[in-house]
ZAMARGU-4260 file (C-alpha; in steps of 0.2 Angstrom, whole numbers, plus 5000, padded with zeros to 4 digits):
<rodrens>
0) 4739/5017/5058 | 4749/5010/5073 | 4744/5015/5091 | 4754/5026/5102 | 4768/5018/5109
5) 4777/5027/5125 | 4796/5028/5122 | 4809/5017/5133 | 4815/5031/5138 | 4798/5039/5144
10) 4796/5020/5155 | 4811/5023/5161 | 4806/5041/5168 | 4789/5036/5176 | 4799/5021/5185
15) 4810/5031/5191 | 4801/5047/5194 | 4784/5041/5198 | 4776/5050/5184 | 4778/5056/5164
20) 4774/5071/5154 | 4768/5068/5136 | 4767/5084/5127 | 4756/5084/5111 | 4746/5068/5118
25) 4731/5074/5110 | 4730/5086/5093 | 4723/5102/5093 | 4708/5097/5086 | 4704/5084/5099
30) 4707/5096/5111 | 4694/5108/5105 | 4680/5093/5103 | 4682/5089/5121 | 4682/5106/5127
35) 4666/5111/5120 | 4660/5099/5124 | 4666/5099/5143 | 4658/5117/5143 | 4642/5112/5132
40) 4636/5097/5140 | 4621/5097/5150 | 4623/5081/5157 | 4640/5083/5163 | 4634/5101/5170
45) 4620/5092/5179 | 4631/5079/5189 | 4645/5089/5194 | 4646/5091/5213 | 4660/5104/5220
50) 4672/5097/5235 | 4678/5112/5248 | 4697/5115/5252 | 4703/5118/5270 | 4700/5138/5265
55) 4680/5134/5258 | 4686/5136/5243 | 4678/5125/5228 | 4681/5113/5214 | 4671/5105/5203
60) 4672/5089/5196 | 4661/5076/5187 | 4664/5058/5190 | 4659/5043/5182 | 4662/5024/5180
65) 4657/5017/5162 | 4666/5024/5147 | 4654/5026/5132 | 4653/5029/5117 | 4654/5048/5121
70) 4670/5057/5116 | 4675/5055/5131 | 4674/5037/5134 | 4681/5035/5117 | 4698/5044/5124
75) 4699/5033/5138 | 4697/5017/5128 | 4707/5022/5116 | 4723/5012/5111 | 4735/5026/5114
80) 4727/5027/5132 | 4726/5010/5135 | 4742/5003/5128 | 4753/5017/5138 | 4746/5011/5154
85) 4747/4993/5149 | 4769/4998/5145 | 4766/5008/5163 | 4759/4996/5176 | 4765/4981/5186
90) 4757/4966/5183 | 4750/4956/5166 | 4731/4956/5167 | 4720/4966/5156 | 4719/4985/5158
95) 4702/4991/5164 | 4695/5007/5170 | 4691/5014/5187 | 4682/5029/5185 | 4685/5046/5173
100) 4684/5062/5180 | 4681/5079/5173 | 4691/5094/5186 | 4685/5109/5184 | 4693/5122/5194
105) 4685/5139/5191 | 4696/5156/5189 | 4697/5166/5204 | 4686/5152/5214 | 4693/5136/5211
110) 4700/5126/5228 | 4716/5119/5232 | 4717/5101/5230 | 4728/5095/5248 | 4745/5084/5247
115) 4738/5064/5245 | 4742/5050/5234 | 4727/5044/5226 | 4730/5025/5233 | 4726/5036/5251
120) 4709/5035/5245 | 4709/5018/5234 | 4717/5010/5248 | 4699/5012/5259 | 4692/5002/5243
125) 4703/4990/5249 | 4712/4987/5232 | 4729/4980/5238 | 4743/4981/5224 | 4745/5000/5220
130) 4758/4998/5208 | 4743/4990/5198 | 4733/5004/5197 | 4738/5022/5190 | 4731/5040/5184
135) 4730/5050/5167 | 4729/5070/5168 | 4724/5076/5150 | 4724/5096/5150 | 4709/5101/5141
140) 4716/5121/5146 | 4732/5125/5149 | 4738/5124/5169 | 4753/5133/5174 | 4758/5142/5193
145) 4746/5154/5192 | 4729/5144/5188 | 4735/5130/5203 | 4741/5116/5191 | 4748/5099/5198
150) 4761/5100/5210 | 4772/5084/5212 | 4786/5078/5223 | 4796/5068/5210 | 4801/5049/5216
155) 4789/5049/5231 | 4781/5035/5226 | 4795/5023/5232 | 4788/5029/5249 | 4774/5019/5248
160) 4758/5023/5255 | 4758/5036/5269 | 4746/5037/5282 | 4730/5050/5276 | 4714/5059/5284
165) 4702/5071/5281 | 4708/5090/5275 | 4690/5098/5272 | 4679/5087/5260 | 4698/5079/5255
170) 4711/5066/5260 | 4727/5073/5263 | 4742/5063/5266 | 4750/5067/5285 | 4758/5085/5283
175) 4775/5077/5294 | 4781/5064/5279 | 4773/5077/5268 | 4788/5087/5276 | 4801/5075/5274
180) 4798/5069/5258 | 4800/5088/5254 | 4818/5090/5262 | 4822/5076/5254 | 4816/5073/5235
185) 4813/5087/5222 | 4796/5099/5219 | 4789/5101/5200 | 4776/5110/5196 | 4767/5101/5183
190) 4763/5115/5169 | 4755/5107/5152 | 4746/5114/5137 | 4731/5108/5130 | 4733/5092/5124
195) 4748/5087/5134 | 4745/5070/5147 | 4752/5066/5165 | 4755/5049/5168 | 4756/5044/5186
200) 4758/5031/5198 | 4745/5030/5210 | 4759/5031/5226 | 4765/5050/5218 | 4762/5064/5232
205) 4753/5077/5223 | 4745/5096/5227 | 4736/5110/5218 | 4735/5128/5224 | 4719/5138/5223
210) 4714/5144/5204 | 4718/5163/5209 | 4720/5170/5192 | 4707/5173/5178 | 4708/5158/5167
215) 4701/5142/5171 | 4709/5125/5174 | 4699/5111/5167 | 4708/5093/5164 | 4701/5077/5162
220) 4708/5061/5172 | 4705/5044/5168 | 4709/5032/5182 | 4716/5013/5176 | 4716/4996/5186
225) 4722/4977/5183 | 4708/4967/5182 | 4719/4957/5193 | 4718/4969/5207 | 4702/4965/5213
230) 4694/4979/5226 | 4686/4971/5242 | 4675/4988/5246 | 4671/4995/5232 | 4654/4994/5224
235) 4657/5000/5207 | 4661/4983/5196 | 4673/4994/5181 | 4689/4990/5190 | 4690/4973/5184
240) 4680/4974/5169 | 4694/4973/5154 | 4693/4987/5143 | 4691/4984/5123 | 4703/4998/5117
245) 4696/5009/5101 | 4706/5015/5089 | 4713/5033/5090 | 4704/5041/5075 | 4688/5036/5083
250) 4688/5053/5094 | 4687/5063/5077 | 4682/5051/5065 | 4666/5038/5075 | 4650/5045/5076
255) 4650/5049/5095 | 4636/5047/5107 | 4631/5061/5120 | 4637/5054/5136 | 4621/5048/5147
260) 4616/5040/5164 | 4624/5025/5156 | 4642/5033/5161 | 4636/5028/5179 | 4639/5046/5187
265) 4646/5048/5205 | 4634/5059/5215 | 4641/5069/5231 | 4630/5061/5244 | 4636/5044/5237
270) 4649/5047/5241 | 4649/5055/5259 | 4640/5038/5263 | 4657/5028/5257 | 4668/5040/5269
</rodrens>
């Protein structure tokens, strides 16, 4: 069975627009398989960390390096996966993951993420060719307005990368060309149902509001590199380690491991020591 192939049309969009929707990325029953276990999973559970908005408010994630043989290393090795950002990203050296992250933002308690473009961050790892690196949003629940889903100003990344500093426990991006780009290019609210992907380029201004309703907001967002695009402060190795693509089936059909401490999990105080 062939892998997913992104459209020219779809290419043409995420050029253009700096990001593109897929509806029906994933089947239903893949969707259900990673929600249980998202929900189920001790050892997701035990190294999530939460990160405070401006307003103390919280969301959760879980991060890690190394994609397994878990379902969700499975996803992100996958062939639709990897042969979408392959079409999507500048450059011609193998496809290799960054890091994977679970988002969980909680009904009624889940934070605000501020206006940033993720190379604001990946820029201190001192990776130096942004169009060579790039993001993947699967919705695991459905995001809309009222649980805080992605907020986008379409086109923004022909801007290239705008100066950022700390908003809370976050990078935001400087509110002044925040406040241009918004006079000047196109707000979209990013609502998906389960199962649908975001593709988008790593320069792409992006927000979400606070989860203010009662339904949660979970999404799983796998991060891609260039082995090419070598980072010069970064001490995870997974960027330029080429990624061996499975097949699609293998989400339902492989025998799948639980994900372990092999994943190489992000903890919060690591982290505060890289700021």
């Amino acid at each position: 069975m062939p892998s997913f192939q992104l459209s020219p049309q779809q290419i043409e969009s995420y050029h253009t627009d700096g990001y593109v929707i897929v509806n029906n990325f994933l089947k239903e029953e893949e969707v259900n398989k990673l929600f249980a276990i998202a929900t189920g999973d001790d050892t997701l559970r035990k190294h999530a960390f939460d990160l405070n908005d401006q307003s103390g408010k919280k969301t959760k994630l879980t991060l890690w390096y190394t994609p397994g043989n878990d379902a969700y290393g499975l996803l992100t090795k996958s062939g639709r996966m990897v042969s979408s950002v392959n079409q999507l990203m500048e450059g011609d050296s193998p496809v290799c993951h960054f890091h994977s992250k679970l988002m969980q933002k909680e009904p009624k308690v889940g934070g605000a993420w501020e206006w940033h473009q993720d190379y604001g961050y990946w820029y201190k790892n001192e990776f130096l060719f942004p169009g060579q690196m790039m993001s993947v949003m699967v919705a695991i629940t459905e995001a809309n307005k009222e649980n805080g889903c992605l907020q986008v100003i379409k086109g923004s990344h022909k801007m290239g990368r705008i100066e950022h500093g700390f908003a809370g426990e976050q990078v935001g991006a400087s509110q002044h060309y925040v406040g241009l780009a918004l006079k000047t290019m196109e707000l979209i609210y990013v609502e998906l149902k389960p199962g649908d992907a975001l593709f988008f380029h790593s320069n792409l201004l992006h927000r979400s509001e606070a989860n203010l309703s009662d339904s949660p907001r979970w999404s799983l967002i796998s991060v891609y590199n260039r082995s090419k695009n070598v980072p010069y402060n970064e001490p995870s190795q997974s960027s330029t380690i080429p990624l061996q693509s499975v097949p699609d089936e293998a989400l339902m059909e492989w025998k799948s491991e639980n994900i372990n401490d092999g994943a190489h999990f992000l903890e919060k105080e690591k982290d505060e020591a890289l700021k």
